[in-house]
C-alpha positions, 0 to 999 in steps of 0.5 A: 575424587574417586576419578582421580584415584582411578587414573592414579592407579591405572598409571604403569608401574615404573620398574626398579632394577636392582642388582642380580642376587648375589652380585654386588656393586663396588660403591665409592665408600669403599673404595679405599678398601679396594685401593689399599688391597690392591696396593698391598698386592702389587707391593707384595708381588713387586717385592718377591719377584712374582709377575701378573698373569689374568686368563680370559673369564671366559674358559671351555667348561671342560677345562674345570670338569677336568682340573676340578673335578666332576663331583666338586661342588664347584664343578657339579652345583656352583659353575655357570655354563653358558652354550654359545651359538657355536656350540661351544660350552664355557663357563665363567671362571669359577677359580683361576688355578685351572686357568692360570695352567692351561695358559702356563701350558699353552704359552710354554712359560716354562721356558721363561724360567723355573719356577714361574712365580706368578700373581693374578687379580680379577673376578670369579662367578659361583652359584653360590648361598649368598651371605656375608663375605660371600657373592656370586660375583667376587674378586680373588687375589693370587699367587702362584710358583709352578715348575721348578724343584717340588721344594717345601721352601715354596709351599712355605713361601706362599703362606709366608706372603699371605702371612705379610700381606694381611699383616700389612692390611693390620688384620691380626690375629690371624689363624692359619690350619694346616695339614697334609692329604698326602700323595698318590702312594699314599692316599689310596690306602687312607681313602680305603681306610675312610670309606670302611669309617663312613661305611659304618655310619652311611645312615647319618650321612647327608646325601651328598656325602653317601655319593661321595662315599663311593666317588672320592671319600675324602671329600666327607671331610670337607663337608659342612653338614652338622651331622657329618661335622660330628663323624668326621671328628672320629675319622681316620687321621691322614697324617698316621698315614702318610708315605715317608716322602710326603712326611718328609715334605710336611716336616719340612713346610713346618720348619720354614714357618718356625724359622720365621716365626708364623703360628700355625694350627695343624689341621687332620681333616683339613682338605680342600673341596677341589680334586687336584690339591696334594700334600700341603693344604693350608686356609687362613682366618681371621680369629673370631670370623672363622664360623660367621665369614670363613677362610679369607685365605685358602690353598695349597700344593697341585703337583698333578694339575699340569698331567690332568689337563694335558701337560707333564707332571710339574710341581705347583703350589698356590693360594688365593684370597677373597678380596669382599672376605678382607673387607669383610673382616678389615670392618668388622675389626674397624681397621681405618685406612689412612687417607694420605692428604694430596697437597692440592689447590683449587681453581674458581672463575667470576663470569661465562668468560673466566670459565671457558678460561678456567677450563683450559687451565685445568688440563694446563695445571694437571697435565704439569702434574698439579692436582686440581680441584673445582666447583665450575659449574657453579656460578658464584664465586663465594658458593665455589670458594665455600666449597673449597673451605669445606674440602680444607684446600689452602691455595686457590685460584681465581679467574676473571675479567681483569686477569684474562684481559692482563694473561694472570691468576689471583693466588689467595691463601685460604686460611690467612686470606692474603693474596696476590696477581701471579702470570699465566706463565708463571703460575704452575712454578709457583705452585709447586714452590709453595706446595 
């Protein structure tokens, strides 16, 4: 008996893989969530003139330390390098502003048209904490109007599509904060004013803050730390400080919403935790989610961003949204997604035979544009038509000996149990006749 436990020890452990921390896998539960999302999406850019654009995952790292800014978290803690054997430094795409410049840039779209208006869906990689709504693989959705007049009117539209967008995802209640940080005649005398601040409270800064004291303080703002949370409500307030022009601008984004009626919060330390954003900074969230999932919408104005990596000063305004967020909070508020039901029929077959038959029959009725299901595999005519019961299909149709020999197909009603022979030939017409 003892032998016996000894060789079941001895035997090699099978190793169980599991996804890398921080990624996740998209499972077929949730794919209505994806499918509605993207829907949506594609709705909202079809209907506002807005044009997909996807830059390579892959970007030279240089490009974000540039547009992000080297002491950004993003660039200093979050981004992943990888060295090729080239030499060459890239990162996986840690946010796609950046991106979507370079190939704006590098494709002169600007001569397509002023603005560009354009939308974008994919993947992006950071080094995160992983906790809910947050991975280090997750999926951003957006939009984004470059070049054209620097005009209030689009930072309004950006928010205004986001606005529909989660309204057509039914998630209400939604909170949008909103300020502004100003442009470079003025944020240098704020910045001034927040170092001599913070300056004063040095020894109750997290060491992230005391670095950025000195390298960019207005960053101190967007920091997360408890104490620093606490100083920041005694800060400087950006909007006392503003030029006349940026005033002017600000003024104006509120009166877009007005006019349409979207509720806003304004925000005197919101800024964003990326070094390229001017004047209007905006992020949304889901009222009640704010501290556990964070903002599910998040942007603003990036009129330098195009100067910074090589091109001229053109005016820029976008945002993006997490998709794992949206889902997050859609379950969260148990927000259901319709199923539409598909109008379709069910093929079964009685013999090796009939299944052959069954099969070029399939790729017959699909390719006519007929949704089709089946169970072939299975062997027994009752066990498939059981299967079809269970999915709630009302037409089926069954091959076998007879109807190949006679080129026809059984057409049975489910739910009355009455049926008929119909030919091949004209099986699919009388399909959708009565589909």
């Amino acid at each position: 008996m003892a032998s016996l436990k000894n060789k079941k020890s001895k035997q090699p452990q099978r190793k169980k893989f599991q996804a890398p921390k921080g990624m996740h896998d998209v499972l077929p539960v949730d794919a209505p969530y994806w499918e509605k999302i993207e829907t949506t999406i594609r709705g909202c850019a079809r209907e506002r003139g807005f044009l997909r654009i996807e830059p390579p995952v892959l970007e030279f790292a240089s490009l974000y330390h540039k547009a992000s800014g080297e002491q950004s978290d993003v660039v200093a803690k979050e981004m992943y390098v990888l060295k090729t054997k080239g030499d060459d430094v890239f990162a996986l795409r840690p946010e796609y502003t950046p991106g979507v410049c370079r190939a704006y840039l590098e494709h002169n779209l600007s001569r397509h048209g002023q603005p560009q208006k354009l939308f974008s869906f994919g993947p992006v990689f950071r080094h995160d904490r992983p906790q809910l709504g947050r991975y280090r693989q997750f999926t951003q959705t957006g939009f984004d109007i470059i070049g054209g007049l620097n005009d209030p009117l689009y930072d309004a539209e950006i928010i205004s599509i986001y606005a529909d967008f989660l309204d057509a995802l039914k998630i209400k209640n939604t909170v949008l904060r909103l300020n502004s940080i100003g442009c470079r005649v003025c944020r240098p005398a704020y910045n001034r004013q927040l170092q001599s601040y913070y300056k004063s409270h040095a020894k109750e800064l997290c060491e992230d803050c005391k670095r950025r004291l000195a390298t960019n303080p207005l960053k101190l703002l967007d920091c997360k730390d408890a104490s620093c949370q606490k100083l920041k409500g005694k800060a400087p307030d950006i909007l006392n400080k503003l030029c006349v022009s940026c005033s002017a601008h600000f003024k104006s984004v509120i009166e877009y919403l007005d006019e349409v009626g979207i509720s806003y919060v304004i925000d005197h330390y919101l800024v964003r935790g990326l070094d390229y954003y001017n004047r209007t900074v905006f992020e949304i969230f889901a009222d009640g989610k704010e501290e556990e999932i964070g903002a599910i919408v998040a942007g603003g104005r990036y009129d330098y961003l195009m100067e910074t990596i090589g091109g001229h000063l053109t005016p820029a305004v976008g945002a993006a949204a997490g998709i794992e967020r949206l889902i997050a909070v859609m379950k969260a508020k148990e927000i259901a997604i319709p199923r539409k039901p598909s109008k379709k029929i069910f093929l079964a077959h009685a013999g090796a035979p009939a299944k052959k038959k069954a099969f070029a029959l399939l790729k017959d009725l699909r390719a006519q544009g007929i949704t089709v299901m089946e169970a072939l595999t299975k062997e027994s005519l009752s066990a498939q038509l059981k299967i079809a019961n269970k999915e709630k299909i009302g037409l089926a149709l069954i091959l076998g000996q007879k109807e190949i020999f006679e080129k026809s197909v059984i057409l049975r009603d489910l739910a009355a149990g009455a049926q008929e022979t119909v030919p091949l030939e004209k099986i699919a017409a009388e399909i959708k006749k009565r589909l």
